[in-house]
N, C-alpha and C positions, 0 to 999 in steps of 0.2 A: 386468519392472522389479525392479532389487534390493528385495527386503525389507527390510532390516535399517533401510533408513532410516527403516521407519515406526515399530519403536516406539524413536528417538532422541529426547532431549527436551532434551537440552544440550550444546551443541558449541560449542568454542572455534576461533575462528578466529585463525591464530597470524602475525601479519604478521610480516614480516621485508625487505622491500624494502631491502638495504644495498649501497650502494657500496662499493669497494675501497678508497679511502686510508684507513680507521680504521686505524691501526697495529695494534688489537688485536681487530679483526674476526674474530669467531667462537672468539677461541682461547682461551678457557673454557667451549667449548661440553660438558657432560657428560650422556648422554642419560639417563644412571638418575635424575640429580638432576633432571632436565627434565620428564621425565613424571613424576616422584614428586609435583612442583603440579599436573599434571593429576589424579592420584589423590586428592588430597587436596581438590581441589573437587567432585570427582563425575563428573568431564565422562563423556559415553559417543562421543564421535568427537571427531578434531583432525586440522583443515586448517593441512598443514607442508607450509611453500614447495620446490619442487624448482626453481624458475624467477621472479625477479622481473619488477618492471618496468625494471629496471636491464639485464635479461639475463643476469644471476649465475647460476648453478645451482649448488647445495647439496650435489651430488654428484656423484661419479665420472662424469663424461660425455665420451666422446668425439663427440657428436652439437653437446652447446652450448658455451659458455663458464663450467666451472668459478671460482667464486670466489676468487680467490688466498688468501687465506686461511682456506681451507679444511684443516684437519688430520687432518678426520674425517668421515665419511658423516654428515651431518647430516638428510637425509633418512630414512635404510637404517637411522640408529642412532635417531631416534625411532622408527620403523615397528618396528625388530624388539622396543624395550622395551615398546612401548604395547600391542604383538597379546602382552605377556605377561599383559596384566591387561586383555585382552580392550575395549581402546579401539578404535577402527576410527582409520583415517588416509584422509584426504583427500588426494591430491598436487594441491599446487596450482603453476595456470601460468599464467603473464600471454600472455596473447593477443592483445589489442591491440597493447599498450606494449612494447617491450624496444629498451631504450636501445643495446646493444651490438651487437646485432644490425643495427640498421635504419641504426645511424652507420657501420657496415663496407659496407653496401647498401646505398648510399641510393636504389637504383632501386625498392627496396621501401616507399618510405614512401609514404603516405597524401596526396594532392597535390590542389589545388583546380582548377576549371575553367582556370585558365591555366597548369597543369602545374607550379605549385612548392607544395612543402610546405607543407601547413596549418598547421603548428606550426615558429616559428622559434627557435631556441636554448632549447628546452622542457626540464624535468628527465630528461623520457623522450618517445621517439619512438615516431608511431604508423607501425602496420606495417599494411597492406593482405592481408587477406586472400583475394585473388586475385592476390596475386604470386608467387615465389618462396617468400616467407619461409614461406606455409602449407605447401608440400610438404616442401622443404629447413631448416626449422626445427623446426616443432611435430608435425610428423605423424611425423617421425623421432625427437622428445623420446618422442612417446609414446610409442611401440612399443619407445624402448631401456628407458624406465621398467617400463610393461608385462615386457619378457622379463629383468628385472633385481630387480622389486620385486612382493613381494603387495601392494601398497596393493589397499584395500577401494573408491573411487573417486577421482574428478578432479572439480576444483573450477576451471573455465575462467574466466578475469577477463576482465573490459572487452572480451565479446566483443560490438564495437560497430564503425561506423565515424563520424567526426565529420560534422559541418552543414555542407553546402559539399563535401565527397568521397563518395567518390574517383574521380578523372578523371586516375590513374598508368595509364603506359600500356599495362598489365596487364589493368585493367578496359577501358580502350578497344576492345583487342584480342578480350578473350571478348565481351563486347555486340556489336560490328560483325559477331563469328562465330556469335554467337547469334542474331542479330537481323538482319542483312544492310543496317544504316545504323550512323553513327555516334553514337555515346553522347553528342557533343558538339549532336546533333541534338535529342537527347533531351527530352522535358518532364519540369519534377520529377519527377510522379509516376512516369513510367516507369524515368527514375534512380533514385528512392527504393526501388520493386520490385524493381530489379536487386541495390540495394544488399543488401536483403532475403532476395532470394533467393540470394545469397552467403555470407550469414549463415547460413541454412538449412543449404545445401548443405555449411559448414563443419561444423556440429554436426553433420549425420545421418553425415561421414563419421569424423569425432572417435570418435560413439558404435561406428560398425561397427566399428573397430578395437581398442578396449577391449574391449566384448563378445566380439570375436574369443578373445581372451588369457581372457577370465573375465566371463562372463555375468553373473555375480553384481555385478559392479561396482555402484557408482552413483558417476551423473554429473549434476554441474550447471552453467550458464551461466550468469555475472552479465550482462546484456545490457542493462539499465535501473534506472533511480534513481529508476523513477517509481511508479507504482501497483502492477504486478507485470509477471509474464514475458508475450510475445505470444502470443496461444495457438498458434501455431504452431508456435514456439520450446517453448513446454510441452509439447506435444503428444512431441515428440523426448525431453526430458530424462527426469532419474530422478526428479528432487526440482529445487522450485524456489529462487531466492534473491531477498530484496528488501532491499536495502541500506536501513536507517532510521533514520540517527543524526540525533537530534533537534535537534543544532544547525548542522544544513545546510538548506537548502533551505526551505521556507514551511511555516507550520502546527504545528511542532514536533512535540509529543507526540500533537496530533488526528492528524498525516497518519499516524506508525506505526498507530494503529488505521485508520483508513482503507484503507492498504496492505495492511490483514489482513483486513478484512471483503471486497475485491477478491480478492485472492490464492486465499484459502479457498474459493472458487466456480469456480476452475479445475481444482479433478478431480485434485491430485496433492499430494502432501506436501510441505509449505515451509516454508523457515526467512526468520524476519525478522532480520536480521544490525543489532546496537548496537554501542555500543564503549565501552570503561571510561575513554577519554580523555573528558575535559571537553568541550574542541571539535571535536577532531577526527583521525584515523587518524595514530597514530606520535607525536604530541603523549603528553610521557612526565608525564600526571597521570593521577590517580585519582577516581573518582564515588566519593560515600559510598556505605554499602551501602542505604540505603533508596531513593537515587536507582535503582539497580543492582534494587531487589525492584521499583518502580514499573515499569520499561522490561521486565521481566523478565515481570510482569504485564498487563504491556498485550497484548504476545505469545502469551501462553499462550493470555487470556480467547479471542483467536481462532484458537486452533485451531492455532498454528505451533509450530515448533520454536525455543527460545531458543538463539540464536545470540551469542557475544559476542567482540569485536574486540580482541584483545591486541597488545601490540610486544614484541617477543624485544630485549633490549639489545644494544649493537653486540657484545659479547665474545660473543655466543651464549646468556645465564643469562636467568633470566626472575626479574619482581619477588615476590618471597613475599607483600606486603601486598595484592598483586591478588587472589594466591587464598584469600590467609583472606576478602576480600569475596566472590568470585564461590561462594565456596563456601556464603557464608550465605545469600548472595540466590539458588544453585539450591535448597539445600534449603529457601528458604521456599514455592518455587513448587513445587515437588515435593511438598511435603505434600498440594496441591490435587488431585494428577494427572489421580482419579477419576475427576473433573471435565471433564477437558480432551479427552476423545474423544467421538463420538457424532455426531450429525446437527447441527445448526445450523438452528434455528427461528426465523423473524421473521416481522413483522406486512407488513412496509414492502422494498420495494427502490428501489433512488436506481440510476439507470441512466446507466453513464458511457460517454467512448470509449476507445477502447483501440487500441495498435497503431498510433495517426495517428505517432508517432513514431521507431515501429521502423523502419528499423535506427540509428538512432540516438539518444542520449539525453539528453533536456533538463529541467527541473525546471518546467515548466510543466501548471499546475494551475490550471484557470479557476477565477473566485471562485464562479461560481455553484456550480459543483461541490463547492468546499471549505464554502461557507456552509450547500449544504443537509446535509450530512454535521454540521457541525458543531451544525445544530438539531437535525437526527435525535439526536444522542449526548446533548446537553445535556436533551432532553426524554424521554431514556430509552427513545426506540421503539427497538422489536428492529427492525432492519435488515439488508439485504444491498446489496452495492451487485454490480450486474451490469453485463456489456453485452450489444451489438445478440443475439450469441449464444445469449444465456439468454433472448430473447423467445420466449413463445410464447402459445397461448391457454391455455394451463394451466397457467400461472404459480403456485404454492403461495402469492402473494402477495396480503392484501385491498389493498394500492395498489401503484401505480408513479408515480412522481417522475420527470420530463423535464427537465432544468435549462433554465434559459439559454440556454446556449450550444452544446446540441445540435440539431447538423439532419441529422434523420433523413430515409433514405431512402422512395420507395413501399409499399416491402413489409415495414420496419422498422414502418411505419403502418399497417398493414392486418394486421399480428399484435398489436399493441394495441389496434384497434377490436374485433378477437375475444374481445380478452382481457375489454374491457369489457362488451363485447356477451353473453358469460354469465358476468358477474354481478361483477368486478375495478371496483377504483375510481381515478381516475388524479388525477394533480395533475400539472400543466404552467406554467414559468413563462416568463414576456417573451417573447424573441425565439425560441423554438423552432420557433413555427410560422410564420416565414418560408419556410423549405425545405417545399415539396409543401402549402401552402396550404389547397390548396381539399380538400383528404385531411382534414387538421382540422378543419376550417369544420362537419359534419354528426356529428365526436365531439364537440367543443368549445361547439359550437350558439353560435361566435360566425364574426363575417367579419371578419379582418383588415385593415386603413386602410392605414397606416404607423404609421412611431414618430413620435411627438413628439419635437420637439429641445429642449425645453426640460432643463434640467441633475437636475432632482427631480421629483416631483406628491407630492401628498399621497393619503393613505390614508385613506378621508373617516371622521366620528367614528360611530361605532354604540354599544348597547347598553356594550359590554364597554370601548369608545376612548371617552370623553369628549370628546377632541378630536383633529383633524386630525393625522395623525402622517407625519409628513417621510420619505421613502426617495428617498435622493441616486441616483437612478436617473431614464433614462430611460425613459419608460413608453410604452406601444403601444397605440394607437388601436385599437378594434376597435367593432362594434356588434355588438348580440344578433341572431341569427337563432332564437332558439327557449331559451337558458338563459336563466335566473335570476337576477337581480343580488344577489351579496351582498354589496357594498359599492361605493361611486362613489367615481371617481376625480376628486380637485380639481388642478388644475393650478394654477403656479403664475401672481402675475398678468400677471410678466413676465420674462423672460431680462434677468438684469443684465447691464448694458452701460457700466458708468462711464466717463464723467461724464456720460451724456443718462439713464440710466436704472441708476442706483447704490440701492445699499439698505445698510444695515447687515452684511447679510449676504449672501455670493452666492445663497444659496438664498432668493428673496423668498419672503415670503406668503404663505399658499393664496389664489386667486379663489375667490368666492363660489358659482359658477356650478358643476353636477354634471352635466355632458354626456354622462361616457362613466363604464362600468365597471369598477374597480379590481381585483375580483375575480365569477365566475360559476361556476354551474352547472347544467350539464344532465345530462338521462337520457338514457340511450346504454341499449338493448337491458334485460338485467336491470343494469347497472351503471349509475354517476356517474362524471362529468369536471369536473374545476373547474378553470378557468381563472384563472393570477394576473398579471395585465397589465403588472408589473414585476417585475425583478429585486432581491426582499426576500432573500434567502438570499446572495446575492454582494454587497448591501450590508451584510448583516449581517455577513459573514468581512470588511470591508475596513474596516468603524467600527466591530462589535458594537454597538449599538444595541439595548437589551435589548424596547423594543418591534417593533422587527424580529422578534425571536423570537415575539414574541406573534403575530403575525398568520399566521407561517407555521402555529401550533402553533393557532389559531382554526383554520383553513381543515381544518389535519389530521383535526380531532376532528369535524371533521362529516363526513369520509369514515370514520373509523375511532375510532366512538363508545363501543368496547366493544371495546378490546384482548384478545386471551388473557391478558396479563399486564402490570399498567397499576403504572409504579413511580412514586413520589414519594421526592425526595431531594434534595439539591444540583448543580446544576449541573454540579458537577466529577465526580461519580459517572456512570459509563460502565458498560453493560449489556451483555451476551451471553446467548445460552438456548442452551442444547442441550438433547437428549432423546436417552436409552440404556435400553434394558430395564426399561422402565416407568417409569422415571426423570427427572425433569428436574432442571438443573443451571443456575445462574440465575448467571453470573458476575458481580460487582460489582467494579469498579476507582476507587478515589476520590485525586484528585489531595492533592498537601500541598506546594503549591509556596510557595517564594518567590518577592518582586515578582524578574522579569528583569531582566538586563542590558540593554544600549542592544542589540545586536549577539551576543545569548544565548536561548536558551530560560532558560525559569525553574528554576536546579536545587532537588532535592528533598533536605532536610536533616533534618526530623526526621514522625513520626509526627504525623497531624492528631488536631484534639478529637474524639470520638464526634458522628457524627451523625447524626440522625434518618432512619429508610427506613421505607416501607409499604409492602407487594407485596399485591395485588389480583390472584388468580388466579380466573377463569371457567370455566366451566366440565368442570370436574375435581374430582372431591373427595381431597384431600392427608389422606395417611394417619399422617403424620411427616415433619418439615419438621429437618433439620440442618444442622453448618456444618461442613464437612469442613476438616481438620487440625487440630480441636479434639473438644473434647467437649460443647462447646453444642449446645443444645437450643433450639427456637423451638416456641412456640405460636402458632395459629392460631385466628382465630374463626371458624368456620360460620353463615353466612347465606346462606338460600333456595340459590343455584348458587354462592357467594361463599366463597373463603376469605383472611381477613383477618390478615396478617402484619405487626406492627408489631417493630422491633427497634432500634438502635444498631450503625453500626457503628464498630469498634473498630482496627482496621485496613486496610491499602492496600487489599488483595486477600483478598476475601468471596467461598466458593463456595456458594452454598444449595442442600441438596441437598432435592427435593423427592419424596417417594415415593408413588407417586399409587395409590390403592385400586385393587384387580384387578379388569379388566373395566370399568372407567369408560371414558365417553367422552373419543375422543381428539382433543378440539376443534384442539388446538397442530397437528396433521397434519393435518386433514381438508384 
C-alpha cells in the first residue's frame, strides 16, 4: 500500500466537470497562481481532473477527448508546480459517467432489463463497465497518464452501476459465458453479484496497472454514498472515500459522524470528502469558516482524513476567499493533530449492514439504525459501529446493539451467544428476531408471537416514567421463557378507524391492561441480553421524542453501569477516545447551529456560549489532564478509583489530552 497516504490530513478535491461552450473555458488557467491557493491553505494532496463526467480530458490525450479549450496541460502543469512544494496530486477520472464518450457509443451505455438506456436525456451518460468503454477508454486513459505523468495516485468516481442495470448486451454476453444461462434468467441477487463482481474485477485490474508503472501509487474508489466502501472493494484500494455533504441525503451532520465511526473499522485509511458549497457540488457559494472548522471537526474526531470539495471557475482560476477560509479552518484542526492517531476505544458497538447495496448506490439508511446512532452520540457513549465481520466472541466491546431492522444469519447468532456467553452484554430491538427465531428465543429468554398491528403501545410508567410514554411504533408480542421484565408493554385501546372508532388523536390511549413486556432481561452464560419489544431508536430519529431517549439510555445503563469514561454535557456535544503511548485523547465536538431551513441542514454561523462538561474516568489514575492547541490546563479531583474533571467548553473542537500515571491499570483495553 502507498504510504504517503497515511500521514495526509488535508486534501482538496478540485472539481472541474466543464463542458465546451463557455467561450472562456479554462483560458486563464495559470498553474503557479493555482497551486500558490493550495500553498497558502496548507493542503498536503490535490485531486485535479484529467477526465470529467462530461468526457473532457484536461490534457494532451490522444486516447480521450481533449477539451477544446484547452491551451495548456492543465493536468501536467498543476502536477509539475505542486511536486515543487511537495503536494502530491491525485489524477482524477469519471468512471461511471462520461458524457462524450458513451453519446459516440451508445452500445456502451448502461441499459435496463428491456435493453434501453436507464437514463434518458441525462447531463452525463452512464457507461457499463463490462463493455467496451472499460478496455477502449479508461484502461488506455490510464496507462497513457501513467507513462506521461508522475501523479502520486488516481482518484476513480461513480465507480458504480445504477438500480435496475445493466442488462447491455455486454453483460448478457459475459454472464451467459460465465455462467452457461442467461442473465435475463437471472434472480436479483445473482444479478446484483455479477454486477459486483464486475465492479471488483474493474478495480483489481485498474490497480494492476498502476502499480505496474509505480507501486508507490495510491489509489481510490468512490463506489458509495452510503456508510463506507464494501469491504471487498477496501480490501483492493489504497485509501478509502466517503462522500458527506451535509445537505444531501438524511441525517445531515449525525450521518458524517456515523460514516466515520463505520469507515474507521475497515483497516485502511480514509478520507470523508465535504464541500465549501452551501448545498451542494459546483454550486459557486461559500460556508463561513466556523461552519468549514465544525465539518472539519467532525472528520478528524474520527480518525479521517479532511477532505474538502472545491469548483475551479469556468476560465480555469480558483476563488481566493475559499482559501483564506479553508486555510483557517485546516489550521484550526491541525493544532489538534496529536490527537487524532491512535487506536479508538469504546464502551458500545451498534452493528449495521453493509454491502446489501453494493454494486450500487442509494441513500438508504433505516431509522432504526440512524436513531440508535443518534442516542449513542447524544448520550456521549464511546461507540463503534461494525458489521456481521467484526463479530466475534472476543469482541473488545461491554455491549452490542441489534437494531431493528437486522436479520441476522445462523452463525451471525451463534458468534453473539459467544460473545454473551463469556461475559458481553447485548441489547436487541423489535423486529430482529424474526429471522432464525428460535436461535434468540434461549439468548433473549423470550418466545417470539407476532407483531402487533396496532400503530403505537405504550412504555408502561415505572420508577423513573411517571407515566405511560407513547413510541408511534409497532410493537412485537413476545412472552418470557426465563427473563425478567423490566417494563410492561400497554397497548393501545384500540386502532382508530374513523368514523366507528375516531379519537382526537390517531394514536388512542393506553389500555389499562399489562399482558405483555416492553422491555426484558436475561442471563445468558457469564453475560446479559435485554430485550426491547419496539422500535424506540427508529422512532426517535423520525420524531426525536426526548423521552425516547430516555428509555433507550434506561435500558443502557443497566447493561453498562460503570463506563471507562462516563461524560455529561449537552446534547449537541459528540465524543471519541482514543488511546497512544500511555495516553488517552478524549475528542469533544459541540454543535453551534442555527434553526434550518425547510429543505437545509442547519448552517453554522458563529461560536456557541461555554458549556458545561464533566468527564468521570475509572479506573486509571490521570497524571495531567490538557487541552491540546492551547495552553490550558485541567484539574482533576481524585476519589477512591475516580477521577473527576469538571470544565467549560469554549469552543467547537476540544481535544483532552489525558496522561495516565506509568504502570496503571489498563481498564480502557482490557
Amino acid at each position: 500500500m502507498a504510504s504517503w497516504i497515511s500521514s495526509c490530513k488535508k486534501i482538496v478535491h478540485m472539481d472541474f466537470h466543464m463542458p465546451e461552450f463557455p467561450r472562456d473555458a479554462i483560458r486563464n488557467f495559470d498553474p503557479v497562481s493555482f497551486v500558490a491557493e493550495l500553498r497558502r491553505a496548507g493542503v498536503d494532496a490535490v485531486a485535479i481532473f484529467a477526465k470529467d463526467h462530461f468526457g473532457m480530458s484536461f490534457y494532451p490525450t490522444e486516447v480521450g477527448h481533449m477539451h477544446q479549450g484547452l491551451q495548456q496541460d492543465f493536468l501536467g502543469g498543476v502536477l509539475a508546480e505542486a511536486h515543487k512544494h511537495h503536494i502530491k496530486v491525485l489524477a482524477y477520472l469519471s468512471a461511471g459517467w462520461d458524457q462524450y464518450n458513451i453519446r459516440n457509443n451508445p452500445d456502451w451505455k448502461q441499459c435496463g432489463r428491456d435493453g434501453k438506456p436507464l437514463l434518458k436525456d441525462a447531463e452525463w451518460e452512464w457507461g457499463c463497465l463490462n463493455s467496451p468503454y472499460k478496455e477502449e477508454s479508461i484502461f488506455a486513459q490510464i496507462r497513457e497518464i501513467c507513462e506521461k505523468y508522475p501523479v502520486d495516485g488516481f482518484f476513480f468516481d461513480a465507480v458504480m452501476f445504477q438500480r435496475g442495470g445493466c442488462y447491455c448486451r455486454y453483460c448478457q454476453q459475459k454472464f451467459s459465458q460465465m455462467y452457461g444461462y442467461s442473465l435475463l434468467e437471472a434472480d436479483e441477487r445473482s444479478h446484483q453479484k455479477f454486477m459486483a463482481d464486475s465492479i471488483l474485477n474493474f478495480a483489481a485490474e485498474c490497480m494492476r496497472i498502476i502499480k505496474g508503472y509505480n507501486p508507490d501509487a495510491c489509489v481510490c474508489m468512490n463506489s458509495s454514498w452510503e456508510l463506507g466502501q464494501d469491504r471487498r472493494l477496501a480490501e483492493l484500494v489504497d485509501f478509502l472515500i466517503v462522500e458527506s455533504q451535509p445537505a444531501h441525503g438524511v441525517n445531515g451532520y449525525e450521518l458524517m459522524s456515523t460514516q466515520g465511526r463505520y469507515t474507521r473499522m475497515l483497516g485502511k485509511p480514509f478520507e470523508i470528502t465535504t464541500v465549501r458549497f452551501a448545498e451542494g457540488w459546483g454550486e459557486m457559494t461559500l460556508k463561513e469558516t466556523e461552519q468549514l472548522q465544525y465539518e472539519f471537526s467532525l472528520i478528524a474526531a474520527q480518525g479521517g482524513i479532511i477532505c474538502c470539495g472545491d469548483q475551479v471557475y469556468p476560465d480555469g482560476t480558483l476563488e481566493p476567499a475559499c482559501y483564506d477560509r479553508l486555510k483557517e479552518a485546516f489550521s484550526y484542526v491541525e493544532a489538534k493533530q496529536e490527537g487524532q492517531a491512535g487506536q479508538f476505544v469504546s464502551d458500545a458497538a451498534l452493528l449495521c449492514s453493509s454491502g446489501e447495496n453494493f454494486p450500487y448506490s442509494v441513500e438508504s439508511f433505516p431509522q432504526s439504525f440512524l436513531g440508535t446512532a443518534k442516542c449513542l452520540s447524544q448520550l456521549h457513549i464511546l461507540y463503534d459501529i461494525i458489521d456481521s465481520a467484526c463479530l466475534s466472541p472476543d469482541m473488545p466491546y461491554r455491549v452490542l446493539i441489534v437494531p431493528d431492522h437486522m436479520r441476522l444469519s445462523a452463525s451471525e447468532i451463534s458468534l453473539i451467544r459467544e460473545y454473551v456467553e463469556k461475559g458481553g452484554s447485548l441489547l436487541c430491538v423489535g423486529n430482529c428476531i424474526w429471522a432464525e427465531k428460535d436461535l434468540w428465543k434461549p439468548l433473549l429468554g423470550v418466545e417470539p408471537m407476532e407483531p402487533f398491528l396496532y400503530p403505537c403501545a405504550y412504555y408502561a410508567k415505572s420508577d423513573l416514567h411517571p407515566m405511560p410514554l407513547l413510541v408511534k411504533s409497532r410493537a412485537v408480542k413476545v412472552h418470557s421463557c426465563g427473563a425478567s421484565e423490566l417494563a410492561a408493554l400497554q397497548l393501545p385501546i384500540t386502532v382508530s378507524a374513523p368514523p366507528h372508532r375516531g379519537f382526537r388523536s390517531p394514536y388512542p390511549p393506553a389500555a389499562s391492561e399489562k399482558f405483555y413486556p416492553a422491555a426484558t432481561m436475561a442471563q445468558y452464560g457469564k453475560g446479559r441480553a435485554v430485550y426491547l419489544a419496539m422500535d424506540v431508536p427508529g422512532t426517535y430519529a423520525q420524531y426525536g421524542h426526548l423521552w425516547l431517549r430516555d428509555i433507550f439510555a434506561d435500558l443502557y445503563r443497566i447493561l453498562v453501569p460503570d463506563p471507562a469514561i462516563a461524560i455529561e454535557a449537552p446534547a449537541g456535544v459528540e465524543a471519541s477516545y482514543l488511546e497512544k503511548d500511555g495516553c488517552g485523547y478524549l475528542h469533544l465536538v459541540a454543535s453551534a447551529f442555527n434553526p434550518p431551513s425547510a429543505q437545509s441542514y442547519a448552517p453554522v454561523e458563529r461560536i456557541f456560549s461555554p458549556c458545561p462538561v464533566r468527564i468521570i474516568i475509572s479506573g486509571k489514575p490521570v497524571q495531567q489532564i490538557s487541552v491540546l492547541g492551547s495552553s490550558r490546563r485541567l484539574e482533576g479531583q481524585e476519589n477512591s478509583n475516580l477521577t473527576d474533571i469538571r470544565f467549560s467548553l469554549e469552543e467547537i473542537y476540544t481535544v483532552v489530552k489525558l496522561e495516565y500515571e506509568t504502570g496503571s491499570r489498563q481498564r480502557f483495553s482490557e
